[in-house]
C-alpha positions as CSV (number, residue, x, y, z in Angstrom):
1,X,-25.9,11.5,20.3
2,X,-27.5,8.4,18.1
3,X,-27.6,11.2,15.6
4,X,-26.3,10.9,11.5
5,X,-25.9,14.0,9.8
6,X,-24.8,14.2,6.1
7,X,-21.8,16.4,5.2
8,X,-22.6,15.9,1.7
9,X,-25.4,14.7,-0.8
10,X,-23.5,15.0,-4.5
11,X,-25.8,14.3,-7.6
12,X,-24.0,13.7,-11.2
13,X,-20.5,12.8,-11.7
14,X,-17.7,14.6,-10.1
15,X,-15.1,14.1,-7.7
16,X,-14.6,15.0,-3.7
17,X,-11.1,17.2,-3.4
18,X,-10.3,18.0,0.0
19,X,-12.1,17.5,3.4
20,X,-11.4,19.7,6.5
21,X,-13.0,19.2,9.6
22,X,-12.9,20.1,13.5
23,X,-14.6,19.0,16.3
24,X,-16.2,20.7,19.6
25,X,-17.2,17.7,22.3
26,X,-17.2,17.1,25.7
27,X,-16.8,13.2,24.9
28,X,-13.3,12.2,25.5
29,X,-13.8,9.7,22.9
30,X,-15.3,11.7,20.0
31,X,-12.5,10.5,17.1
32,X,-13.2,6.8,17.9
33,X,-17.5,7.6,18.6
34,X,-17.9,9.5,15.4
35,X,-18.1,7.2,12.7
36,X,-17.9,8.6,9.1
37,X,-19.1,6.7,6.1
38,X,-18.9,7.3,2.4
39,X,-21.0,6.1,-0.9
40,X,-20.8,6.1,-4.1
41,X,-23.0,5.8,-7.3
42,X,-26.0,4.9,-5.3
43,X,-24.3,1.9,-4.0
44,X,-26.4,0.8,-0.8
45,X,-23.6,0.0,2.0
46,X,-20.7,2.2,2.3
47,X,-17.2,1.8,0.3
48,X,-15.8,4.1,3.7
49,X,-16.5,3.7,6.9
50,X,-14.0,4.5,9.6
51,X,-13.9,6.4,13.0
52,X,-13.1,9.7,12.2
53,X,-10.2,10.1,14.4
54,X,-8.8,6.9,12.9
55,X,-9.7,7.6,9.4
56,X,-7.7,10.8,9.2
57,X,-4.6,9.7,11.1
58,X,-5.5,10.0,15.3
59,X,-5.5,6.8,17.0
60,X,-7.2,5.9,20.1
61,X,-9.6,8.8,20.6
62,X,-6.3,11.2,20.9
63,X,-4.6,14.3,19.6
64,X,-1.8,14.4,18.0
65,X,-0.1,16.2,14.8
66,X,0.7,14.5,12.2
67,X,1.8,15.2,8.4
68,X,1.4,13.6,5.5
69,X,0.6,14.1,1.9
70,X,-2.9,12.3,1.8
71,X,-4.1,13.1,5.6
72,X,-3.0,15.5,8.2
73,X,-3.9,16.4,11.8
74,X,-2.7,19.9,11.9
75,X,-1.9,22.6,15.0
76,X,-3.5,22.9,17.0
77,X,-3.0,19.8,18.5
78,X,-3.6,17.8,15.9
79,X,-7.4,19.3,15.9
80,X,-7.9,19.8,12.2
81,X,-8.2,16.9,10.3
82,X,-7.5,16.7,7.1
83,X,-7.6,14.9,3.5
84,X,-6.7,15.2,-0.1
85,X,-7.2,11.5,-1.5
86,X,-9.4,12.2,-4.7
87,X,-12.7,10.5,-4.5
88,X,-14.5,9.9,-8.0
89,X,-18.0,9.2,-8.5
90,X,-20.3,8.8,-11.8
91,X,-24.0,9.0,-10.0
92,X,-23.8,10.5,-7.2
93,X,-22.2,10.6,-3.9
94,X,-23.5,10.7,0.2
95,X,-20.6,11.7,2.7
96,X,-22.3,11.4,6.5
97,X,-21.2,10.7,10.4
98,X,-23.3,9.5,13.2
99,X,-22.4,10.0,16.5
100,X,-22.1,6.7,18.7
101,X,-21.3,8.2,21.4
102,X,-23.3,9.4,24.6
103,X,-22.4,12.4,24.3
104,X,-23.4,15.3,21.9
105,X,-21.1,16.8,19.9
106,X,-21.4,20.5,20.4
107,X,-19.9,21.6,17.2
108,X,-18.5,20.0,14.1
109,X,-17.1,22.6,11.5
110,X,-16.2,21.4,8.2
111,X,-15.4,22.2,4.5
112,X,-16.0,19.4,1.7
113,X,-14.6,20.5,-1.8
114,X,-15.9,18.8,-4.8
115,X,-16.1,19.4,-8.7
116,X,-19.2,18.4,-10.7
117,X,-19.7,17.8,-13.8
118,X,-16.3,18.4,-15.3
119,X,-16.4,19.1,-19.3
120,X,-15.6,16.1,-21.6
121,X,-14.3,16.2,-24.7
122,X,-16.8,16.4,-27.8
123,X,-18.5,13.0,-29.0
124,X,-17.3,11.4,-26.0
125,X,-20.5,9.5,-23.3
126,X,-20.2,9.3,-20.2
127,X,-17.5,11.3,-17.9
128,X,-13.9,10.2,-17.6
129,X,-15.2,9.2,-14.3
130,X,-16.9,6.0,-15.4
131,X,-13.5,4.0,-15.4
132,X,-11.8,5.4,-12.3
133,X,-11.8,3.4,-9.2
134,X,-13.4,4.3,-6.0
135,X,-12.0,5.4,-3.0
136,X,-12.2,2.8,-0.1
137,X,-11.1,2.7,3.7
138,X,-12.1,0.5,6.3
139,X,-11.3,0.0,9.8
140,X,-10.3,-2.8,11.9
141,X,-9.4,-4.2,15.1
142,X,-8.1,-6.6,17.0
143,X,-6.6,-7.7,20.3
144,X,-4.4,-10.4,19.6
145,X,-3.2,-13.6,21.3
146,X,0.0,-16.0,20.4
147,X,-1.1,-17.8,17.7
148,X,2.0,-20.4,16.2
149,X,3.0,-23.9,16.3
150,X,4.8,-23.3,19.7
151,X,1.3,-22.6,21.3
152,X,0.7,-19.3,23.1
153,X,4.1,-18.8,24.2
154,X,4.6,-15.0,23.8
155,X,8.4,-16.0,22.1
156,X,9.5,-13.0,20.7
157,X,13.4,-13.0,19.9
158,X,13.6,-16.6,20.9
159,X,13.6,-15.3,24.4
160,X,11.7,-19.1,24.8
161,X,13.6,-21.3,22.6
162,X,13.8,-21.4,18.6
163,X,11.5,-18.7,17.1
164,X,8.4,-20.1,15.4
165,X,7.7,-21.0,11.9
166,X,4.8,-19.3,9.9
167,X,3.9,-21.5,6.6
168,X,0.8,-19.1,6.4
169,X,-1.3,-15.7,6.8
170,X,-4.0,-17.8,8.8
171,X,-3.7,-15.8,12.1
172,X,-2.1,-12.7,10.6
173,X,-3.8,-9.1,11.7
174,X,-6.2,-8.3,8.6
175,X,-5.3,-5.3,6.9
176,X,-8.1,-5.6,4.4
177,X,-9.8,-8.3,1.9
178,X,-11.0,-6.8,-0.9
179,X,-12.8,-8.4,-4.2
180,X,-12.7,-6.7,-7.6
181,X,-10.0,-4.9,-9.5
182,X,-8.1,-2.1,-8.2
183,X,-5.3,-1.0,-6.4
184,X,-4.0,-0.4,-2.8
185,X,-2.8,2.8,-1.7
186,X,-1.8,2.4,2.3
187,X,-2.7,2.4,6.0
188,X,-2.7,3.8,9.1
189,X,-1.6,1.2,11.7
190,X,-2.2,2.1,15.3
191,X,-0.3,-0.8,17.9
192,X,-0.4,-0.6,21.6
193,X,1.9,-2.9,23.2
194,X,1.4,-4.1,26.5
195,X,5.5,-5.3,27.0
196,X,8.5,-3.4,26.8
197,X,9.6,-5.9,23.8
198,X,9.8,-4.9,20.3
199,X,6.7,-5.3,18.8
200,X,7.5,-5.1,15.1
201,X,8.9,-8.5,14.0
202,X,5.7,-9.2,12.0
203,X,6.2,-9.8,8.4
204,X,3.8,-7.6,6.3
205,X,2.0,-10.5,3.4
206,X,-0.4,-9.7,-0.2
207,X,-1.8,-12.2,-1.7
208,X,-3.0,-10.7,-5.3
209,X,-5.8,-12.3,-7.2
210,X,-6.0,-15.6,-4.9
211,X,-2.5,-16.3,-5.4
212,X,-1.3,-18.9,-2.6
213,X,1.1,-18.2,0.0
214,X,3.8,-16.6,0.2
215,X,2.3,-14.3,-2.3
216,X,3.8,-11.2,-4.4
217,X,4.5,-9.3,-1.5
218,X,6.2,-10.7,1.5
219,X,8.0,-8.7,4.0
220,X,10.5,-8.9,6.4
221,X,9.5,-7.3,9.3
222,X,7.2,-4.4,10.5
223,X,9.3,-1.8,10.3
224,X,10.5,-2.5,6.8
225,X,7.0,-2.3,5.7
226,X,7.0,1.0,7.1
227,X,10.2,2.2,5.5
228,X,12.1,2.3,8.8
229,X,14.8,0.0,10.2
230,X,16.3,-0.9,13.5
231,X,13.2,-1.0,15.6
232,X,12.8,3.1,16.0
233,X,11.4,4.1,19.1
234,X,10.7,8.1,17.3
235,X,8.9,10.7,15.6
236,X,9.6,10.5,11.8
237,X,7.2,12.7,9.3
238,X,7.6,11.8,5.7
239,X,4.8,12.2,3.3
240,X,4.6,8.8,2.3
241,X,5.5,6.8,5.0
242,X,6.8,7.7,9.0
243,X,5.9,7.3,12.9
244,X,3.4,9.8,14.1
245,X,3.5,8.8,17.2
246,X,5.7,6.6,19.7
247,X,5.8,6.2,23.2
248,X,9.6,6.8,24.0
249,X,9.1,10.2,22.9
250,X,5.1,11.0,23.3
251,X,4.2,9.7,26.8
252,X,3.7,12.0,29.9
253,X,5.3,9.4,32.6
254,X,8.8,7.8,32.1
255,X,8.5,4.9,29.8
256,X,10.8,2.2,28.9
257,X,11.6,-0.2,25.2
258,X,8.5,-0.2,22.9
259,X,5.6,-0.2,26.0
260,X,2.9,2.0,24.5
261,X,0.6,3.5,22.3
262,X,2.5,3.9,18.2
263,X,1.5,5.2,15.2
264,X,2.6,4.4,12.0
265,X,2.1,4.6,8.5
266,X,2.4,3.8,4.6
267,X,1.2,4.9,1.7
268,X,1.5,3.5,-1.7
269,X,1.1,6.6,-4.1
270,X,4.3,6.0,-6.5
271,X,3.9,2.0,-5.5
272,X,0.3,1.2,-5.7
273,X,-0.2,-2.8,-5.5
274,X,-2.6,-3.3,-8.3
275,X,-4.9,-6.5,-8.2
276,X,-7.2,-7.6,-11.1
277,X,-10.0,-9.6,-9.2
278,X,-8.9,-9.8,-5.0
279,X,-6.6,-8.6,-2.1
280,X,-5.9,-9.8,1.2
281,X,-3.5,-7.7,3.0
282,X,-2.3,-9.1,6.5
283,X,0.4,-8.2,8.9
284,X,1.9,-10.5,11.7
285,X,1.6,-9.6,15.3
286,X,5.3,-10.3,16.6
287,X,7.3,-12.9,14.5
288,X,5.4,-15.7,13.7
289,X,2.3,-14.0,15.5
290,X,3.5,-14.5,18.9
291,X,2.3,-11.3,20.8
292,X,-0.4,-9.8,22.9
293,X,-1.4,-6.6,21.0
294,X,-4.5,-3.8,20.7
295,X,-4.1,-3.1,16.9
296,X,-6.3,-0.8,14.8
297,X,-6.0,-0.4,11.4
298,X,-7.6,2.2,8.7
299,X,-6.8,0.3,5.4
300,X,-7.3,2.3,1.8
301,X,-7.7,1.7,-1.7
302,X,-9.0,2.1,-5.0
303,X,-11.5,-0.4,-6.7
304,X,-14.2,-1.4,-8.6
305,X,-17.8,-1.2,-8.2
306,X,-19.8,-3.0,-7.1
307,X,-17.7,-3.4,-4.1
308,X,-18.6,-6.4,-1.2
309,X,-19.4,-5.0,2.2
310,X,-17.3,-3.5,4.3
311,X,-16.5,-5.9,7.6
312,X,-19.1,-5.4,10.4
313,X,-18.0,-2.2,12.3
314,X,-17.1,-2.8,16.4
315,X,-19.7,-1.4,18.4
316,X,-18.7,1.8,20.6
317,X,-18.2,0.1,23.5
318,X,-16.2,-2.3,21.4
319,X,-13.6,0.5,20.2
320,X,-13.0,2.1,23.5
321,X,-9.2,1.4,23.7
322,X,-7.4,-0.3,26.5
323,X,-6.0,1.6,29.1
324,X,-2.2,2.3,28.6
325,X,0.3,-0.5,30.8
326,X,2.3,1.8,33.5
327,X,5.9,1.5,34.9
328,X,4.2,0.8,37.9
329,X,2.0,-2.0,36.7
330,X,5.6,-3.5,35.5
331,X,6.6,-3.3,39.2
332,X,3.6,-5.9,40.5
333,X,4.5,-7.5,38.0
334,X,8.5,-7.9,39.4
335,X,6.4,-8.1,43.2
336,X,4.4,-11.2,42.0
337,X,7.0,-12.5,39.9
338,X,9.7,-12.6,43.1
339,X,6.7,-13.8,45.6
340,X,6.3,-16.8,43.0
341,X,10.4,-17.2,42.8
342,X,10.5,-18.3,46.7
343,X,11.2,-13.7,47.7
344,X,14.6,-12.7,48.9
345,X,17.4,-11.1,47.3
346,X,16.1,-11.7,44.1
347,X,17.4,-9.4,41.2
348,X,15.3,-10.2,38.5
349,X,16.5,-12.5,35.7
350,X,16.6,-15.6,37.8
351,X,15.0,-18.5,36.0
């Protein structure tokens, strides 16, 4: 524990394959402990740094497989994690993880596959590197609060009167903000919802090069982002896009509406979103960000160097998710809810 050890240490130009690794702990919490970073061309703060778990596709610290043409977490039990995004360097390249944890990790297997050097054609300097961008991922996270003009009612559907306006991304969830030129290429959005009310009315937003609101790219709700309609409650695996992981299907207990831990995900390889000079990607939380949420986030992309630093990474502590709300957590609720209504016969939707 408090430990970094470095996977790789790449001199020259080349460019990182394929990543496999596995992990032997006793910490329940290895994925979100174990931080990995990545640098590139001697580049003194790190164009990746992620938990691993969330990095490759497992949110919260868990297990789970998942399939998709960049990142995997394959059988068994989503153990072996997994990633093909091609990662091009000119001078050198560091791949490392530390362990944040308080536990040791007793075994970490992996295989890195990389190409050095590759030939160039005669007369030419340099390697057809040089111009590529470099590959990027950060993570975030946030627990969010109603943030609109109607205050911090939690107002989804208009359950408390006329749903609320959004004239801007101001207290949207941050994807990422990125400065140089470049392109976007996805995320893996991890939401834990605390309600049994739809959680994805939040309008996905880019703003390319400083472009005001509403920008190039404005959405109409989270699951259209995510190439799904209807507010799907289900397991859906397509290489670019799908739900890894929902709680109407992937919880032990019985569970009810959207209450839970999801998994979703995006990426842009046949629809990159190209910027010459900035990108701030944002996401609402609820329409009009009117929800209570735990939302993680592993954005990635292609840029430039040099690249601004990554934002400051939560502490361990920090990233320790919340626990999961229960159907019997729901039921004090009702209890307190009737005690405060006067008791009695009370069914539940007086007002």
């Amino acid at each position: 524990m408090g430990e970094t050890f470095v996977l790789a240490e790449l001199e020259g130009a080349g460019v990182v394959r394929h990543i496999w690794a596995t992990i032997s702990s006793n910490d329940p919490l290895v994925r979100r402990n174990l931080v990995l970073r990545m640098y590139w061309d001697g580049q003194e703060h790190p164009s990746v740094e992620s938990p691993i778990g969330d990095f490759f596709g497992q949110g919260w610290g868990m297990k789970y497989n998942f399939a998709s043409l960049p990142l995997a977490a394959a059988p068994r039990d989503g153990n072996a994690l997994v990633c093909y995004f091609p990662m091009p360097f000119s001078n050198g390249a560091r791949v490392e993880v530390e362990n944040q944890g308080t536990e040791d990790v007793g075994c970490l297997y992996y295989y890195l596959d990389y190409e050095i050097n590759p030939a160039r054609p005669k007369g030419a300097k340099g390697t057809h590197f040089d111009k590529l961008g470099r590959f990027h991922a950060s993570y975030r996270q946030e627990r969010t609060q109603p943030e609109s003009e109607q205050g911090d009612l939690e107002n989804e559907w208009g359950i408390f009167g006329a749903s609320p306006k959004n004239p801007s991304d101001k207290f949207n969830y941050l994807l990422c903000e990125c400065e140089g030129r470049g392109h976007y290429v996805g995320v893996n959005y991890y939401v834990h919802c605390p309600t049994p009310i739809w959680y994805g009315e939040g309008d996905d937003m880019f703003l390319v090069d400083g472009e005001p609101w509403p920008g190039s790219a404005h959405g109409t709700g989270t699951e259209d982002y995510f190439n799904q309609s209807w507010s799907p409650d289900e397991r859906y695996l397509h290489p670019y896009f799908g739900t890894a992981r929902a709680p109407g299907v992937d919880n032990d207990s019985p569970r009810f509406g959207w209450l839970g831990r999801t998994h979703v995900y995006r990426y842009h390889l046949e629809d990159p979103i190209r910027f010459a000079k900035s990108l701030r990607a944002s996401i609402e939380h609820g329409h009009a960000n009117v929800l209570t949420l735990e939302l993680a986030s592993v954005a990635y992309w292609y840029q430039s160097l040099p690249s601004k630093p990554l934002p400051t990474l939560p502490s361990a502590e920090e990233r320790a998710p919340l626990p999961e709300v229960s159907t019997v957590d729901v039921h004090r609720w009702r209890d307190a809810w009737r005690k405060a209504m006067g008791g009695g016969s009370l069914w539940g939707n007086e007002r």
